[in-house]
C-alpha positions, 0 to 999 in steps of 0.5 A: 048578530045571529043564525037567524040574523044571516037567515034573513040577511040572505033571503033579503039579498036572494030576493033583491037579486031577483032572476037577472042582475046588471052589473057595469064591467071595468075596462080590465074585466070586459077584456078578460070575459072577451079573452075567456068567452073566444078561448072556451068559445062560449057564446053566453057571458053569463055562462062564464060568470055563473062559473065565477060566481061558483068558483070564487064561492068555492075557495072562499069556503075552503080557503075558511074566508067564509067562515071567518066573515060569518063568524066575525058578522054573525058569530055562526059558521058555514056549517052552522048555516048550513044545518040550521043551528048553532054548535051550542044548540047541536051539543044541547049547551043552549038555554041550560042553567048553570045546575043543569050544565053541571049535572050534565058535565058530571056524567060526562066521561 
């Protein structure tokens, strides 16, 4: 898999998602929205699970869980998502022949 390949992975995902998603909720985790909801005294539960969403998306990034799965799935990093290229496409390493990588690496100091 590839950059591109995780492109459209996420718009197709972004698309099926659509504006508002159902999900079912186990016993556990009902009790544990109600709890949240009354303690911060939100009357919107889909405040909280935005925050969910944001906080979970977070650590996953900086704990590298994310850029272990992207690299294992689509051999890409967050990163690499992010700017649109890959490492090897940033440092020009892409698509040279073997004469040109070694023109290239002799003028490197």
């Amino acid at each position: 898999m590839s950059l591109d390949d995780l492109t459209e992975e996420i718009e197709s995902r972004y698309d099926d998602l659509g504006d508002e998603t159902t999900l079912r909720l186990d016993r556990e985790t009902r009790n544990e929205l109600a709890l949240l909801q009354s303690a911060l005294d939100l009357d919107d539960a889909d405040e909280l699970l935005r925050r969910a969403v944001h906080q979970f998306f977070q650590a996953t990034v900086e704990t590298g869980r994310l850029d272990f799965h992207l690299r294992s799935g689509y051999d890409v990093t967050y990163d690499e998502y992010l700017s649109g290229m890959t490492y090897d496409e940033m440092t020009g390493d892409v698509g040279l022949s073997d004469q040109a990588q070694d023109d290239v690496q002799r003028y490197q100091y």
